[in-house]
Every structure is written in C-alpha cells, then in structure tokens.
N, C-alpha and C positions, 0 to 999 in steps of 0.2 A: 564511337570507335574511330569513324573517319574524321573527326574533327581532334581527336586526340594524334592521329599517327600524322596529319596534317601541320598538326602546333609543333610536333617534334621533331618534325623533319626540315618546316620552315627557320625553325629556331637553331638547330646546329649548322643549318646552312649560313647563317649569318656571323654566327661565333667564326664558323671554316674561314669565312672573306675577311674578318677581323686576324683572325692567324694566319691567315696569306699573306696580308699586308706586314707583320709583325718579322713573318720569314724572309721576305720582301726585303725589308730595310735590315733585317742582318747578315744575308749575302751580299746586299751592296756594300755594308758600310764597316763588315770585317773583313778580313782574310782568314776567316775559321767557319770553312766549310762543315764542317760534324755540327758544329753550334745551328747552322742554318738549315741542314738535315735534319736534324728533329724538330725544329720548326714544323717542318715541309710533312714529315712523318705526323706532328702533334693533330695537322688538319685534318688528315684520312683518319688519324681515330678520334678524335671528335665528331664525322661523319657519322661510324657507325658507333659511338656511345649515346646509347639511350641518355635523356637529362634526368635528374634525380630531385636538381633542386631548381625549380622557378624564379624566375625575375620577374614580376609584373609590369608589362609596357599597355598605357594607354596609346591606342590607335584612334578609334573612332567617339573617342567621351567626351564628354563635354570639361570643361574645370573643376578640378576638386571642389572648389567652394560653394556650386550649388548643385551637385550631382545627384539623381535621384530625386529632385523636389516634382517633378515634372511626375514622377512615379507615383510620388507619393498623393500628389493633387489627383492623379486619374482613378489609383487604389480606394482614395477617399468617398469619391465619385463626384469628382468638381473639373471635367477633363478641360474646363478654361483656364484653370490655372496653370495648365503646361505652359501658358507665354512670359512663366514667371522663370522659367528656365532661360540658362546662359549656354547660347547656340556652340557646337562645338564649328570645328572647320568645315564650311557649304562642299567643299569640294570632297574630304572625308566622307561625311555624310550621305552624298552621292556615290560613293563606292563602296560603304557597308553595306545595302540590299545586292547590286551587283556583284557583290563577292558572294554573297549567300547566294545566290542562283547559278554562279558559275562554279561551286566549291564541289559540289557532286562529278560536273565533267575534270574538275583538275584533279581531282583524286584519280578517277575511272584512266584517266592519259599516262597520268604518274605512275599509277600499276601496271598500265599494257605495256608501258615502254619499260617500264624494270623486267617484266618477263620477257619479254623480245630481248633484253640487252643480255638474262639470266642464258637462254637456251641459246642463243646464237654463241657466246662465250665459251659455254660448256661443249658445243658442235665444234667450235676451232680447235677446243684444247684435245677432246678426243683424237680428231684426224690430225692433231700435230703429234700427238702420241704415239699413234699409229704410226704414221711416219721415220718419227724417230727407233719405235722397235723394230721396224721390216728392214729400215736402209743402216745400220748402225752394228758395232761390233767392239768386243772389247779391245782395247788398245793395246799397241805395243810396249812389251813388259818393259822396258827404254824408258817408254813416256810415266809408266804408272811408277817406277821406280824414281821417277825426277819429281813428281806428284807428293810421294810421301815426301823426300826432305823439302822443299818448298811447304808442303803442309806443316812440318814440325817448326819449321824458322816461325811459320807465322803464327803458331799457338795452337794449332787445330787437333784437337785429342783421337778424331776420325777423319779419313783421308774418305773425301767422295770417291766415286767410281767413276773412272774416267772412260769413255767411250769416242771412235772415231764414226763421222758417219760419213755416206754418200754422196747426202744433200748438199747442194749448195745453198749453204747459211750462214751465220756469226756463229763464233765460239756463244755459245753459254751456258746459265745453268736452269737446272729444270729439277723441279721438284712439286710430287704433287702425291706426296705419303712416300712412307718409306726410307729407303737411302736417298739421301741427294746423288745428282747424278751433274757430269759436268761433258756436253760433247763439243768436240771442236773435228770442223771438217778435211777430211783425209786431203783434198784436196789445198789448202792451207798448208797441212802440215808439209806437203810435196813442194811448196815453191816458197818454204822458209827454211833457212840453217836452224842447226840446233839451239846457236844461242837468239834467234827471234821464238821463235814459239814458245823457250821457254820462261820469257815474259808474258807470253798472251798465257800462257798455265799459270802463271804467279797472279796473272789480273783477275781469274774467274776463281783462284782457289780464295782471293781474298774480296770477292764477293760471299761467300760462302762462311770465312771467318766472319765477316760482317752479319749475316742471317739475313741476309738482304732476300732470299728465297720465302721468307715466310712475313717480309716488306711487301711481298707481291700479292699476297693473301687478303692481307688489311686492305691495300689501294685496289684490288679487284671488287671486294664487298662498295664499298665507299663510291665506285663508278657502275655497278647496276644500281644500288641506291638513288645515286645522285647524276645520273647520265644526264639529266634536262641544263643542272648547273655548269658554267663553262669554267668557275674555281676550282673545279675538280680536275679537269685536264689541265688546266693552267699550273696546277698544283703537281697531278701526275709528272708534267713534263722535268718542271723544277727538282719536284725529289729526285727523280732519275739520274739529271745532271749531277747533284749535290753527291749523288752515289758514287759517279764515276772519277768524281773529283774525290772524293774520299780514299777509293779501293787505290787510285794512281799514286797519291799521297800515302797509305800503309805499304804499299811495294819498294815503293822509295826510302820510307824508314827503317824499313823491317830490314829488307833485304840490300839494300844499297845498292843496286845497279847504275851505268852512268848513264845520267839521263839521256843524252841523245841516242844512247842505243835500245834504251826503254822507249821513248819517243818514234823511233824507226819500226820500230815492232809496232804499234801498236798502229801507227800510218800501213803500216802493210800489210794489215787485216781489215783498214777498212777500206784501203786501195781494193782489195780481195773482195769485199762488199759490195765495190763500186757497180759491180756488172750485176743481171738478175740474180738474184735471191728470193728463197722461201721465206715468206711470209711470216714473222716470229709472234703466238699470242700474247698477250700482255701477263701472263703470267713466268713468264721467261728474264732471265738477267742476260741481255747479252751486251758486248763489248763496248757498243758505240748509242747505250741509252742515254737520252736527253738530248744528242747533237747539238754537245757544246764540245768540241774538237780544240775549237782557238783557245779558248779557255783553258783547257786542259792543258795542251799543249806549250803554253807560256808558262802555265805553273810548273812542267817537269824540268823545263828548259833553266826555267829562273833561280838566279840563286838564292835567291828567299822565298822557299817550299812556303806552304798554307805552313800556320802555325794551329796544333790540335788543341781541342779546348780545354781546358783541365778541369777539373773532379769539378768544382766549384761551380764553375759554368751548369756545367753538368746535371747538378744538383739543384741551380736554379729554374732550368729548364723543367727539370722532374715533377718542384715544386709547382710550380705554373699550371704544368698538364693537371695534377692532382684540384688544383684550386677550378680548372677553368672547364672539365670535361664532366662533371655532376651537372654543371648549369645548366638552364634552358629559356627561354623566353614566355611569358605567356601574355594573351591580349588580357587588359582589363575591363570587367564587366559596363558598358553603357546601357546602365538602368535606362535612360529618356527613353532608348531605343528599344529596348527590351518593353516597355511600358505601351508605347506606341503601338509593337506589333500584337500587343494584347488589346490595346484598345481597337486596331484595325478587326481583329477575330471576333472582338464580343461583337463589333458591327456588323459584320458578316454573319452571325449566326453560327460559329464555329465552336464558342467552349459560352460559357454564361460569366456574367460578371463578379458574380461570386466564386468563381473557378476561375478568374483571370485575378483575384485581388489575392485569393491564396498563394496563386502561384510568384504573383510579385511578392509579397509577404516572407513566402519561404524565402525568394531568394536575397530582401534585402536583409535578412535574418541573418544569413549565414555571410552576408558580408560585412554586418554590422560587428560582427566577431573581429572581426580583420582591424575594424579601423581603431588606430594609436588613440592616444590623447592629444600628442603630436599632429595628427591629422583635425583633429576636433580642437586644436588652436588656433590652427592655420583657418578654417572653417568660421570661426566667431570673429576671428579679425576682417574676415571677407562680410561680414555678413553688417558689420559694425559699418564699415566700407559703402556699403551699400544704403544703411540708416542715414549715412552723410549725405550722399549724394541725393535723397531723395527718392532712392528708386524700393526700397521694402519700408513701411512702416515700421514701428518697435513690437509691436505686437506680433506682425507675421515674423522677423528675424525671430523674435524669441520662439513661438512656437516649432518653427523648422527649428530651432540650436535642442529645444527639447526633444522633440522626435528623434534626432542623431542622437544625444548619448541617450534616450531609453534603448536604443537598439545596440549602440557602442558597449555599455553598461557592464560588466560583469558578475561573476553571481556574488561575489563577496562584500556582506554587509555595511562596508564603509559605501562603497559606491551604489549601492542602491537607495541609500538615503539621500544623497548626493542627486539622484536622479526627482526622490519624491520631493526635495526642496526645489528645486528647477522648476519640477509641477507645479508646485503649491503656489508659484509668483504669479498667477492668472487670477490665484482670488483676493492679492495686497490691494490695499488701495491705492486713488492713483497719484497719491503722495508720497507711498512708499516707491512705488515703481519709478517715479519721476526721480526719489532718491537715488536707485537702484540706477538706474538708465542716465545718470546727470552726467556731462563731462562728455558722452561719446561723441558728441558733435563740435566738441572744445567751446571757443569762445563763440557766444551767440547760437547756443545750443536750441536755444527756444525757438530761434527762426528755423534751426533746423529741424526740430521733432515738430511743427507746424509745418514745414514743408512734406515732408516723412508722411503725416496723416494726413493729407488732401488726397484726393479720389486720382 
C-alpha cells in the first residue's frame, strides 16, 4: 500500500512539473489568459486525480536486451553466471537499496506533514469563519440592489449574499457550503464614492461568475497533498494571477467601464490593503490574488484588452486533460535486482532456495505476459550483437532467446509450437545448427563462431 500511494503521488507530481511548464509558456507566449488558467487549473487536478493508466519507466534496470538473465542464472542455481548480465548505471544501482531503506521514513514525513498542513488549514478556516460571523452584517439595501444588476449583466442566475464586515481585510469571496457569500469592508466602503466600489462589487461578483470559489477547493486538496512540492505553490501563485487577469478582463467586457476608472478603484483597495490586514486563508478569492498588479494594470489601461480563447482553444485544452489525467508512471521491474536480493536472503538463512526460485519464477511469469514480439526482436538482435562480438557463444544466445519466448509465449496453438520448434534446435546437428546460425557474423563468420566458442 505504501509503495502504491508512493508511485502515485511521485508520478502526478511529475506529469504537474511537465504542465507547469506547458502553462508556463502559454502565458508567456500569448495574450489569452483563460487559455493559460486552465493550464494552471489542469496541474491542481492532475494532483489530486488518482492514475488509472500506467507508463512503465525503467529507473534502476538494466538494458532490455539481457534483463533478467542474471535471474535466471541464480533461479537455475548457477549464481556465477550473474557476470553474464549487462550492468545497469553504478550510480543508479547505488541508489535503488538506499531508496528501499529511506522509502518507509519518506512515506511516514509525507503523512505527518499532510496532517499538519490538513489540521492547521482546517484551524485557520474555522477562526476566519468565526471572525467573519461575529464582526459582519448584512449590507446596505443600496449596495445589494447594485449586486443584483451587475449580477444579471454578468450572467449570474443567483446573486451571492453580500455582507459588510468590521475587519480590516480585502473585499472577497468565501465559500465553504452553502450560499456563496461575498464581504467587503465597511471601512472601504467609507473612503470610496459610489462609482469606486462599484467596481470592486463588479470584481468579486465575477469571481463568483467564474466559480473560482470551488477553484479554491481543488488548489487546497492538491497543497495538503502536495505541501513538500514547490510546483504547487509555484503553480498556486500563477493560477491566482491568471484569475485576476481573467475576472479584470470579464468586467471590462461585460460591463464596459472606462478603464482608468476601473483601474483607480481597484489601486484604491489595495492602497486600502496597504496598511495592516487580517490574515486571509487560502480558501478565500480576494481582490489582489497573485500580486501581479503591473500586469493587470497595463492590460486595463491598454488598448488591446487580453483577447478570450475561443470554444476551440477550449476544447483542446479539455481534450488534453481527458488524454493526460488517467496517466501515471510506474518504475519497471529490475529482475538482476530482484534476484540478488533473493540470493542475499537464501544466504542469510532467511526463505530456502527453492522458495527464492518460485518466487523469481512467479514474477518472471507474469512479466513474460507483458513482453511484445516487438521486444523479443529487439532481444535476438542484441543477442546476435553479442555472437559477433565474441562475448555469448551461439549456444548460450540461443538458450536465453528460448527461455524468453517459452515465457513470452501465449496460450494459442500457433505459438506454442513456434516455442517447441525453438526447443527442438538443441537436438539438430551441428550441421544443421551451423545452417541455421550461418551469416550472423556476415563475412568471415567461422572466425567468428570460433571466437564466440573459446572459453
């Protein structure tokens, strides 16, 4: 189980870094922020989407072409011929046993700090709750009256509940069941005209058009999850901005306001910010998420607005996530390794050798399932490779090439003959074999099957 919640946490973590970078270079290198928001968005759910479907990645194996033989030499009980194996990377090598002995403390750290990050979370949001019920009051019928039409311009079929509070904080929205709710401080509202604040209510009611409230939900899972990774915050901060650049951009279409006076409002709440402030949890949308200001602020100003993505974009995006959030990585089996630490245990007195050969057995059984024909070409050409060079006789290539497909083999009649002909070439003679074997070492083959069979 820890070795499974281990695979699938390391592996969407790395898909996440691959779609950061992917978000990355589409807010640099458009002007369509919505396109590079769901980017930003696709990473946090990929976080927490379990994988469904596997990529096998060798980490610590050796080459395809002699994998396993080292397994097989020890299962047989010949454990000298492990030096007939092709070594994978010495420095690999060195860090598969250390990773098996620090893989129990990196689970145990990875749990405490997800429940530390869980309960500390859940403690903010509570006494921000609090806070917001005791010091907070429903708004003047003025303000909830300007609420709904600004909610109908923008599409909203339900107008949040607008609340004034005490606190000194940013407008935002909060939601955590229920109605959304949207408060902006009494104080704000005292030292702006009517027509600023009713920008800063245009900003948060299209947060809310957006569902950017239940955006905070996914990126909170995704950051106790993934609190150790620094793409998560990297990622957090980014979506934020892309959000704020977004809600700036549907105000300005929706509603048409002239920018510099959209742009004055929205400087004069976080002029308003500038002094101490309550502490907002991360489950909150308020005004000035991401602090990217200049940014914004050139886009309200300039006369060529972000342009919005269209349906297409859109839909490419969708198809993306669909293709890319089932994946997962998984490490691929190093028999040598596996073999080894069975041969260290029979030595030890820990399982018997006939209980270490089943156990290799089963497992290259259920891998033998796995391998192509594709792989088993790849395989005889390495092996033929090898007949040249001097370094396997024809005899031992052929035995290992038969051993893979008896295991590769499947249960349908054509290919089990196909296996017993394979066998049978041990008892031709060795004029047939020499038939059978001519040409792999091309011209001057005989120096080479003489080289091939010296000791």
């Amino acid at each position: 189980m820890m070795d499974l919640c281990l695979s699938m946490g390391l592996s969407n973590a790395c898909f996440a870094l691959a779609l950061a970078l992917a978000a990355t270079a589409a807010g640099a290198k458009t002007r369509r922020p919505h396109l590079a928001h769901l980017f930003w968005l696709l990473v946090f759910v990929k976080l927490v989407t379990p994988p469904l479907v596997t990529i096998p990645v060798s980490v610590f194996s050796p080459p395809t072409g002699d994998a396993g033989a080292g397994a097989r030499a020890f299962v047989a009980g010949a454990p000298s011929a492990m030096g007939d194996t092709t070594p994978g990377s010495p420095l690999l090598s060195r860090l598969a046993p250390l990773w098996n002995r620090v893989k129990p403390g990196v689970a145990a750290l990875w749990l405490v700090g997800s429940l530390v990050v869980l309960v500390w979370s859940m403690v903010r949001v509570y006494r921000f709750g609090r806070l917001l019920t005791t010091q907070s009051e429903v708004a003047p019928l003025e303000l909830q009256q300007e609420a709904e039409r600004i909610a109908r311009r923008l599409g909203l079929a339900t107008t949040p509940a607008i609340r004034t509070v005490a606190a000194h904080l940013s407008p935002l929205v909060w939601w955590v069941g229920g109605r959304v709710r949207i408060f902006i401080p009494r104080a704000l509202l005292n030292e702006m005209d009517v027509r600023n604040w009713h920008w800063i209510l245009a900003h948060e009611l299209a947060h809310v058009r957006r569902r950017d409230h239940l955006v905070r939900w996914v990126e909170w899972l995704a950051c106790v999850g993934f609190w150790w990774n620094p793409v998560v915050w990297w990622a957090q901060r980014n979506l934020r901005a892309m959000e704020e650049i977004c809600c700036d951009d549907l105000v300005l279409s929706r509603l048409h306001p002239a920018p510099k006076s959209y742009a004055a409002s929205l400087f004069s709440a976080v002029e308003f910010l500038a002094r101490p402030a309550v502490r907002i949890p991360a489950l909150a949308s308020e005004i000035n998420s991401g602090r990217c200001l200049e940014r914004r602020f050139r886009m309200i100003v300039s006369a060529n607005p972000n342009r919005s993505s269209s349906r297409w974009s859109h839909r490419c995006v969708l198809v993306c996530m669909l293709a890319v959030l089932p994946l997962g990585l998984a490490s691929a089996q190093d028999y040598d390794a596996v073999a080894q630490r069975l041969k260290e245990a029979v030595t030890k007195g820990e399982i018997t050798q006939p209980q270490a050969g089943a156990m290799m057995a089963a497992l290259k059984k259920e891998a033998g399932r796995k391998r192509s024909r594709a792989d088993l070409a790849a395989i005889w050409e390495k092996l033929q490779a090898q007949v040249r060079a001097g370094e396997l006789t024809k005899e031992q290539a052929r035995e290992k090439m038969t051993a893979l497909r008896a295991q590769a083999a499947p249960k349908d009649g054509k290919d089990k003959k196909t296996v017993k002909k394979d066998a049978s070439k041990k008892d031709q003679s060795p004029a047939d074999q020499n038939a059978i074997w001519g040409g792999i070492a091309g011209p001057g083959s005989r120096g080479g099957a003489d080289q091939g069979a010296s000791p």
